[in-house]
C-alpha positions as CSV (number, residue, x, y, z in Angstrom):
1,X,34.1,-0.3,17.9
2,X,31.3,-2.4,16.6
3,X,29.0,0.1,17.4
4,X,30.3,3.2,15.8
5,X,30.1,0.2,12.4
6,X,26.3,-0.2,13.1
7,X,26.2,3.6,13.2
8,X,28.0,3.8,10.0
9,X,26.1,1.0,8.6
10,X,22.6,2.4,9.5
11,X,23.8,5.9,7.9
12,X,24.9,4.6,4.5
13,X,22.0,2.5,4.4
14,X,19.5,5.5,5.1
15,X,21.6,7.5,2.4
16,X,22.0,4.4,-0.2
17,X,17.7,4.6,0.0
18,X,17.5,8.6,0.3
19,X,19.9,8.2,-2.9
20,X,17.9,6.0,-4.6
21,X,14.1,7.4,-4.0
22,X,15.7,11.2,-4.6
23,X,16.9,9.8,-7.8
24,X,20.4,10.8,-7.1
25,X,19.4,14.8,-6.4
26,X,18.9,14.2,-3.0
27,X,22.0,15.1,-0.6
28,X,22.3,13.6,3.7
29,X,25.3,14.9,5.2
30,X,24.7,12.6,8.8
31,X,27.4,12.4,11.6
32,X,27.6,9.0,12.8
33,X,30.9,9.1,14.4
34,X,31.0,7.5,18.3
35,X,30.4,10.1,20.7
36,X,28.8,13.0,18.6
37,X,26.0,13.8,20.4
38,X,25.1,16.0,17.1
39,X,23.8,15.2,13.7
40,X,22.8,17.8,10.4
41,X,21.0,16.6,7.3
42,X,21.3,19.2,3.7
43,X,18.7,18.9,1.2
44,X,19.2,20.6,-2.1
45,X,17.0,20.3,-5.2
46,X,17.7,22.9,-8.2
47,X,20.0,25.6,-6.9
48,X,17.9,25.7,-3.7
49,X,18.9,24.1,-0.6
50,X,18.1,24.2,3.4
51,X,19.9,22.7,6.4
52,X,18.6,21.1,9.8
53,X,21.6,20.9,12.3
54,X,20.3,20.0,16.0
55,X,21.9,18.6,19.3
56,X,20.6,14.8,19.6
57,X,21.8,13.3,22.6
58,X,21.2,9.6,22.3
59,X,21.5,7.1,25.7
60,X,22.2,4.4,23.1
61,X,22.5,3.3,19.5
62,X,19.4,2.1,19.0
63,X,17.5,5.3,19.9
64,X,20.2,7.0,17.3
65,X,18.9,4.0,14.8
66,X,15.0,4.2,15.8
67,X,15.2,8.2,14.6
68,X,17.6,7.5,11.4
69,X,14.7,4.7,10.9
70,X,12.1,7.5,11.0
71,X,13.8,10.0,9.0
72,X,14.1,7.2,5.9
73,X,10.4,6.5,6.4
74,X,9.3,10.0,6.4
75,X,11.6,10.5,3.5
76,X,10.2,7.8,1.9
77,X,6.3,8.4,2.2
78,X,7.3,12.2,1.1
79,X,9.0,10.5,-1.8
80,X,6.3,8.1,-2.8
81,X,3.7,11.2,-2.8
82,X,5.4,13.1,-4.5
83,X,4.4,16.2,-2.4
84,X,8.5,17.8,-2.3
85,X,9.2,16.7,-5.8
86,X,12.0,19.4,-7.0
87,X,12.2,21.2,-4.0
88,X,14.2,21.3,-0.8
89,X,12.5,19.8,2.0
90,X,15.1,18.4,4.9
91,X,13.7,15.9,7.6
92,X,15.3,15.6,10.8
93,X,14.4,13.4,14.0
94,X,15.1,13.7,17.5
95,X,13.7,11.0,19.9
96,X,10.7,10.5,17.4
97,X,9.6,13.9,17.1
98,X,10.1,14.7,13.0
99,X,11.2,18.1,12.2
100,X,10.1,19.6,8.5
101,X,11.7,22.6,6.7
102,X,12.2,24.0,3.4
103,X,10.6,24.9,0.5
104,X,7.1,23.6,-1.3
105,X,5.0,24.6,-3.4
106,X,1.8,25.4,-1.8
107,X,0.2,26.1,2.3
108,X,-2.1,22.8,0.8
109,X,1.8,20.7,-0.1
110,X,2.9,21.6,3.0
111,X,0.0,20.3,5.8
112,X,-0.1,17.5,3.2
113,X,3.6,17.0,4.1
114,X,2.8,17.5,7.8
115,X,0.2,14.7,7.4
116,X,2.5,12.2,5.7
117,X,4.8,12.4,8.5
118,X,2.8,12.5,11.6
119,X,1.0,9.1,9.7
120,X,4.6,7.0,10.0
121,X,4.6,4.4,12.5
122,X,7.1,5.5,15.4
123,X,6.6,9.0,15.0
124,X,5.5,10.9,18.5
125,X,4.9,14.7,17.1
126,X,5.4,16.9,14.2
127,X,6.7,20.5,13.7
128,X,6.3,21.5,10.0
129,X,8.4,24.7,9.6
130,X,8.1,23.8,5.4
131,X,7.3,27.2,3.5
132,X,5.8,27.6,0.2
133,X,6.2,29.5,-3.2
C-alpha cells in the first residue's frame, strides 16, 4: 500500500512540474498503479500530438522513480531551452535509457534535443526518433 502512494506521489509530482514548465499545454498520462509493469506518456501541443507507450518492467520502486526522475529532468532541460517550444515532443525512460519522439522544427532542434538529454545526470543512452518540419 504505501508504495503504490510513493508511486502516485512521484507521478503527480512529475506532472504538477511538467504542468507547470509546459505552461499548462503540456499533457502526461503515467500509470502508476502497483503491478503495471507498463507506463505511456501523450504530448500534444497545437492540434498535434504523439504517444510513447513501452513495457517497463521495474524490480523495485525506486528504479520506477529514478526513470520518472529522468523523464522530469529531460523535460525540464528541453523546457528551459526552449528547443520543443509549440511542438509535440514525448520523453519516455526505461532503466535510464531516454527515448525522444515527435515533432520539431529543424534536423539542427532535434540533435540539439538529443544533446540536452544525453547531458542529464543519470541518463545511460539516447534514442532520438524526434522528426522535423
Amino acid at each position: 500500500m504505501r508504495n503504490n502512494r510513493n508511486r502516485k506521489r512521484t507521478a503527480v509530482a512529475a506532472l504538477a512540474i511538467a504542468s507547470l514548465i509546459g505552461g499548462g499545454m503540456l499533457a502526461v498520462n503515467a500509470r502508476a498503479q502497483s503491478g503495471s509493469p507498463d507506463s505511456s506518456s501523450s504530448e500534444s501541443r497545437q492540434n498535434e500530438s504523439v504517444n510513447v507507450t513501452g513495457e517497463h518492467h521495474y524490480n523495485s520502486p525506486a528504479e520506477r522513480a529514478h526513470d520518472d526522475l529522468l523523464i522530469t529532468e529531460v523535460k525540464s532541460a528541453l523546457a528551459r531551452d526552449g528547443v520543443a517550444d509549440n511542438y509535440p515532443v514525448a520523453v519516455d525512460c526505461d532503466h535510464g535509457k531516454i527515448l525522444l519522439s515527435g515533432v520539431v522544427k529543424s534536423a539542427q532542434a532535434a540533435k540539439h534535443a538529443g544533446d540536452l538529454a544525453a547531458a542529464a545526470q543519470g541518463v545511460t543512452a539516447v534514442k532520438n526518433q524526434l522528426t522535423w518540419h
